[in-house]
C-alpha positions as CSV (number, residue, x, y, z in Angstrom):
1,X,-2.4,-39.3,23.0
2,X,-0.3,-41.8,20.7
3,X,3.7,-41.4,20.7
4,X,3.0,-40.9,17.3
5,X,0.9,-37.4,17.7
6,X,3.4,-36.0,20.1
7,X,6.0,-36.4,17.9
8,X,4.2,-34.5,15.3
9,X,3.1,-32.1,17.9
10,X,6.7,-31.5,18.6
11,X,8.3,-31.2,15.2
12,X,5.2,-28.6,14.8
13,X,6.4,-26.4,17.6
14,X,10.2,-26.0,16.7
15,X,10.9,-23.1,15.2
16,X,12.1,-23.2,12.2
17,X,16.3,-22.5,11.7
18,X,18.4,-19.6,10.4
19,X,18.9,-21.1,6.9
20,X,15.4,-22.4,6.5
21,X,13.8,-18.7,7.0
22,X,16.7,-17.3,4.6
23,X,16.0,-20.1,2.0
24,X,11.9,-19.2,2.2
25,X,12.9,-15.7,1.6
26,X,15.1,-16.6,-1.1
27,X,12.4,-18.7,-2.5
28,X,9.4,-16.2,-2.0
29,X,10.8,-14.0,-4.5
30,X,10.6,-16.1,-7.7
31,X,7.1,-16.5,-6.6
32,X,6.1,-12.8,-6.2
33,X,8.1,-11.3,-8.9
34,X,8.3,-12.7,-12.8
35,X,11.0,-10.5,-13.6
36,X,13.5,-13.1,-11.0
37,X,15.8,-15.4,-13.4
38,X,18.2,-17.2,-11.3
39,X,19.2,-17.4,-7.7
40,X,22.2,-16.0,-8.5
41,X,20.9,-12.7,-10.1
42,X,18.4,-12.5,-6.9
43,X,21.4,-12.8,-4.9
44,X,23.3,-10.4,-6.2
45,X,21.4,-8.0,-7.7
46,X,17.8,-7.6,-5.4
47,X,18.5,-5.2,-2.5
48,X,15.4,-5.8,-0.9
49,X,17.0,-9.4,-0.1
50,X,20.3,-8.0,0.8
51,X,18.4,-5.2,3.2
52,X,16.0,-8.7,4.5
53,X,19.1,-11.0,4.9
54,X,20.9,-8.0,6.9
55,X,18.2,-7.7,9.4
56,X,17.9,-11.1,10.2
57,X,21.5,-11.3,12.0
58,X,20.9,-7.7,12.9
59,X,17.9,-8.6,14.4
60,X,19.2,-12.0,16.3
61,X,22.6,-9.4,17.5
62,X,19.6,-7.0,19.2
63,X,17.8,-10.0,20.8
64,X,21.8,-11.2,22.3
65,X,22.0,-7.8,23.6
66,X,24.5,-6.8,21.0
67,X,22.6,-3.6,20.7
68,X,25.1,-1.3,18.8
69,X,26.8,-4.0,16.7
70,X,23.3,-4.5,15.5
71,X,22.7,-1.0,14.7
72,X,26.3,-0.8,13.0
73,X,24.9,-3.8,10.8
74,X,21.1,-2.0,10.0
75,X,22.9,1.2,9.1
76,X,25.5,-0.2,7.2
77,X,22.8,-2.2,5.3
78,X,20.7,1.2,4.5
79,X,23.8,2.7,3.0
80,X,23.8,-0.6,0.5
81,X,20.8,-0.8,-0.3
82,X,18.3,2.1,0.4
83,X,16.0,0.0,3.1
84,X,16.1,1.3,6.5
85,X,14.8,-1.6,8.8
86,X,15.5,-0.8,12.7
87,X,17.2,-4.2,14.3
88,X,14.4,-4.5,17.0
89,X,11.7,-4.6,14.1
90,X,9.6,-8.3,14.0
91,X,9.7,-9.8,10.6
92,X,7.8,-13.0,10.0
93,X,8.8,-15.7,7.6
94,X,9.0,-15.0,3.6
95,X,8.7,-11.2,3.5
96,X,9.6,-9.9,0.3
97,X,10.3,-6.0,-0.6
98,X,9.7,-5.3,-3.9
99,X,12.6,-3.1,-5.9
100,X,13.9,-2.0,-1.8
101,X,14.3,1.7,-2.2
102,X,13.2,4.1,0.5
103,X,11.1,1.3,3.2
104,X,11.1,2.2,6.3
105,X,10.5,-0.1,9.2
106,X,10.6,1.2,12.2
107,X,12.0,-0.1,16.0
108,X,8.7,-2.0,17.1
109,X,6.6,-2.7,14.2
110,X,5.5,-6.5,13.5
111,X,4.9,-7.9,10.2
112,X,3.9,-11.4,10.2
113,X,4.2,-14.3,7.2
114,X,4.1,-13.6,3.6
115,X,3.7,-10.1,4.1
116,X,4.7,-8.2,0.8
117,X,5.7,-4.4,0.7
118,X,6.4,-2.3,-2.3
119,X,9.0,0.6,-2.6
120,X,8.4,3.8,-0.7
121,X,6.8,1.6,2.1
122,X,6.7,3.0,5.3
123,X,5.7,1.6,8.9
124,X,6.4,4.5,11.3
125,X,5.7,5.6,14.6
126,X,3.4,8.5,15.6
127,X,4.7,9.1,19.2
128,X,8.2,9.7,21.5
129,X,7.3,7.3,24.2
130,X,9.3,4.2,24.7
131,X,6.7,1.4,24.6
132,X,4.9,0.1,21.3
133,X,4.9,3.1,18.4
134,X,4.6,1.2,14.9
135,X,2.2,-1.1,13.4
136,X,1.7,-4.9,13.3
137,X,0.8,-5.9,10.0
138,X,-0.8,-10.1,9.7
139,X,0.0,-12.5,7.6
140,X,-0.4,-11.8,3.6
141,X,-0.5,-8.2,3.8
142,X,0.1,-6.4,0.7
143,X,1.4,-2.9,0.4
144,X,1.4,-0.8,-2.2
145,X,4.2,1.5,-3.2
146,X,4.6,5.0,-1.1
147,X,1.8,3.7,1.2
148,X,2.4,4.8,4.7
149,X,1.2,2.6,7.9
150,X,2.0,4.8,11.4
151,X,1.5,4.3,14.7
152,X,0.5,1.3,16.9
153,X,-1.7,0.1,15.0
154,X,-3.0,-3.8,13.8
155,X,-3.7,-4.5,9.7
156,X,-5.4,-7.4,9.6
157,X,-4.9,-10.6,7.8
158,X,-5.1,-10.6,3.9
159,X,-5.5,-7.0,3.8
160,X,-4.5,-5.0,0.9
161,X,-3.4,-1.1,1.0
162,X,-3.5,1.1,-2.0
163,X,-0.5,2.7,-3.2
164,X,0.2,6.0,-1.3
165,X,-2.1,5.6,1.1
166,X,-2.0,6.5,4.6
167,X,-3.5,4.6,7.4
168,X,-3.9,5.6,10.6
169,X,-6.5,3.8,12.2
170,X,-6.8,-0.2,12.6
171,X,-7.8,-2.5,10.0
172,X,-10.1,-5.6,9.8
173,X,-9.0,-8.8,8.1
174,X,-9.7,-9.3,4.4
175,X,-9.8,-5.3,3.9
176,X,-8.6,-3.0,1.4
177,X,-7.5,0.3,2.0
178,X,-7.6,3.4,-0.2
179,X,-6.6,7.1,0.0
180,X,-5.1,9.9,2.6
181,X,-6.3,9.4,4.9
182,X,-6.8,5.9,4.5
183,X,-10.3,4.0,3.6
184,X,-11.4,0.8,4.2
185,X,-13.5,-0.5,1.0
186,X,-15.5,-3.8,1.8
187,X,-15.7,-4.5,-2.0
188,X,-13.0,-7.3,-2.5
189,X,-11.1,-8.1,-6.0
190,X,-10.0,-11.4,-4.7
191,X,-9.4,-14.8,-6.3
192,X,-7.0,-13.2,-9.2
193,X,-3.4,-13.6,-9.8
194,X,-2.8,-15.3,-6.4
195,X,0.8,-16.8,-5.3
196,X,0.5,-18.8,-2.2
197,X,-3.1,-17.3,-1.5
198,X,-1.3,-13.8,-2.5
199,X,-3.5,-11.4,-4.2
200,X,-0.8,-9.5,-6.4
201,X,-3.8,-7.4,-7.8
202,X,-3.0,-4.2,-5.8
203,X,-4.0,-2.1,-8.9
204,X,-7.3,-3.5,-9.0
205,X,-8.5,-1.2,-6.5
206,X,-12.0,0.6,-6.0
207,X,-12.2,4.3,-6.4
208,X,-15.0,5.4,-3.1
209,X,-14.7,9.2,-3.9
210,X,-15.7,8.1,-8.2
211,X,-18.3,6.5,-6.6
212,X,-20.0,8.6,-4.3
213,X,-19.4,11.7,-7.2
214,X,-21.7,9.1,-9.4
215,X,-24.0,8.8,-6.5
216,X,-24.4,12.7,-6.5
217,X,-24.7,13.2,-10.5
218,X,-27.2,10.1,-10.2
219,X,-29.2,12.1,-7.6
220,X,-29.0,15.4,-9.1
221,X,-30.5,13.6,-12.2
222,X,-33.3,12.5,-9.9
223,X,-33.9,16.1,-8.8
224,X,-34.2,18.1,-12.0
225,X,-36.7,15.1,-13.2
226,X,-38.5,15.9,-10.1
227,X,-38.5,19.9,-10.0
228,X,-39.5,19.3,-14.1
229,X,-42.1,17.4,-12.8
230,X,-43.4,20.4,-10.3
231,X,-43.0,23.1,-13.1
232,X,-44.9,21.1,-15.4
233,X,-42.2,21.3,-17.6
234,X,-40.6,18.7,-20.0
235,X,-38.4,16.1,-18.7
236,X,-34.8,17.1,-19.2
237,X,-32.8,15.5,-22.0
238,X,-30.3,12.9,-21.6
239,X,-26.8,14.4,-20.4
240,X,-25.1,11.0,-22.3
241,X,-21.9,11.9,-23.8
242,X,-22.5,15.8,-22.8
243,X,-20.8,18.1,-20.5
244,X,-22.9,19.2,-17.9
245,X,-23.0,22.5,-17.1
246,X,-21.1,23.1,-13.6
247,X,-19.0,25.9,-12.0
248,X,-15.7,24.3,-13.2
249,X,-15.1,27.3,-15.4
250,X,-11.8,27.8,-16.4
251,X,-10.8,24.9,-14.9
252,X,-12.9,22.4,-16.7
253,X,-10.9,20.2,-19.5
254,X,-13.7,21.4,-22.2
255,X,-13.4,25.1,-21.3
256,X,-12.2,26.8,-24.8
257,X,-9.0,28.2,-22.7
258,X,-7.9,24.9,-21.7
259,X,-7.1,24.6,-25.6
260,X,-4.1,26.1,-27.1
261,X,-5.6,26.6,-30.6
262,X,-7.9,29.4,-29.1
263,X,-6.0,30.9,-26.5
264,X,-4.4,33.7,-28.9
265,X,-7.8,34.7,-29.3
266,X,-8.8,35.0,-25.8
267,X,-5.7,36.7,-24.5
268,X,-6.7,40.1,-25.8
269,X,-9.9,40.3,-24.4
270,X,-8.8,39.0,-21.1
271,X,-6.3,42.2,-20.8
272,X,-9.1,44.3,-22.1
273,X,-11.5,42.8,-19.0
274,X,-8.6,43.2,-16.8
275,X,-7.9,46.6,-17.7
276,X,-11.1,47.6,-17.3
């Protein structure tokens, strides 16, 4: 091997400095958020960076063995700014937290590069034992805001997590994951509104219960064509742009007591019904 590859082999392998990693984090925010004007706003007025910058020397105290001078710094840094992020928690290089208030990150979670996490965000633990309790989230992870990530689990790379969602259970790269408990949907909405190979587009998320509710209306459809067919009866009519009939009753947004103009009418005869 030339001098000239191991030189480049070694400047590869040095990790980067304190002030580099807090200048990418400085930086990845007027990438991820259009509402960033100046450095000096983001500095003084973005408590997701003031929680981000905290934990990094909070974080380098707990790896000196400073333990409670790095626990004095985390909580004094969740009084400021509304982001509790435990001083033993891993965070990789330009993590951003969108608007800061109420993420949790607990003791032994991982999050790797260019990981983005909305407000509400939380990466808890599901167990009392010492060892590994909180997930590990890859590089260019998106979360979206109230979603909840718990126990030791792995999110793979790319993978995008609908807001309030709750995952429990691991997930493959290039994923997205929807509803409580959470869902992996293969569909992807990729290739939109990317920074840095960033899909932004959390909102752009499938719906799986819509879709297996059209699956059922679709084969219902199927049946009564069918059973029409048995009777030797005609083929029903198009339900398009009709309300099917269903046992919503009441409850249904076309029910005549859902409206306001005709519930003084019905009032009197539902006491009389009652009555009787």
């Amino acid at each position: 091997m030339s001098s000239e590859a191991l030189t480049m082999t070694a400047s590869l392998s040095v990790a980067p400095g304190f002030w580099t990693i807090l200048r990418e984090d400085l930086a990845c925010v007027f990438q991820r958020d259009p509402a960033a004007r100046s450095t000096l706003e983001v500095l003084t007025t973005y408590p997701g960076v003031h929680a981000l910058f905290a934990h990094r020397l909070a974080h380098r105290l707990w790896q000196s063995g400073w333990l409670f001078a790095a626990r004095l710094l985390s909580f004094l840094s969740r009084m400021l700014t509304n982001v509790d992020i435990h001083p033993g928690a891993t965070i990789g290089r330009r993590f951003f937290i969108d608007h800061g208030a109420g993420v949790v990150i607990g003791e032994t979670a991982k999050v790797g590069d260019d990981v983005t996490l909305y407000h509400g965000v939380t990466l808890g633990g599901t167990s009392w034992n010492k060892g590994r309790r909180h997930p590990t989230l890859a590089d260019g992870v998106v979360v979206g805001a109230g979603a909840k990530i718990l126990g030791p689990i792995s999110i793979g790379e790319r993978v995008r997590i609908g807001a309030n969602s709750v995952v429990v259970k691991d997930v493959p790269a290039e994923r997205t994951v929807v509803g409580v408990p959470g869902r992996v949907v293969d569909t992807r909405n990729g290739g939109a509104h990317e920074a840095n190979g960033i899909n932004l587009d959390h909102n752009l998320l499938p719906d799986p219960v819509a879709k297996s509710i059209a699956c059922l209306i679709e084969r219902i459809e199927m049946l009564e064509q069918e059973l029409a067919e048995l009777r030797h009866e005609p083929q029903p009519a198009a339900h398009s742009g009709q309300c099917r009939t269903c046992s919503a009753g009441d409850l249904c947004c076309e029910h005549e007591s859902m409206h306001p103009e005709t519930s003084r009418i019905l009032a009197p005869k539902f006491e009389t019904e009652m009555q009787n």
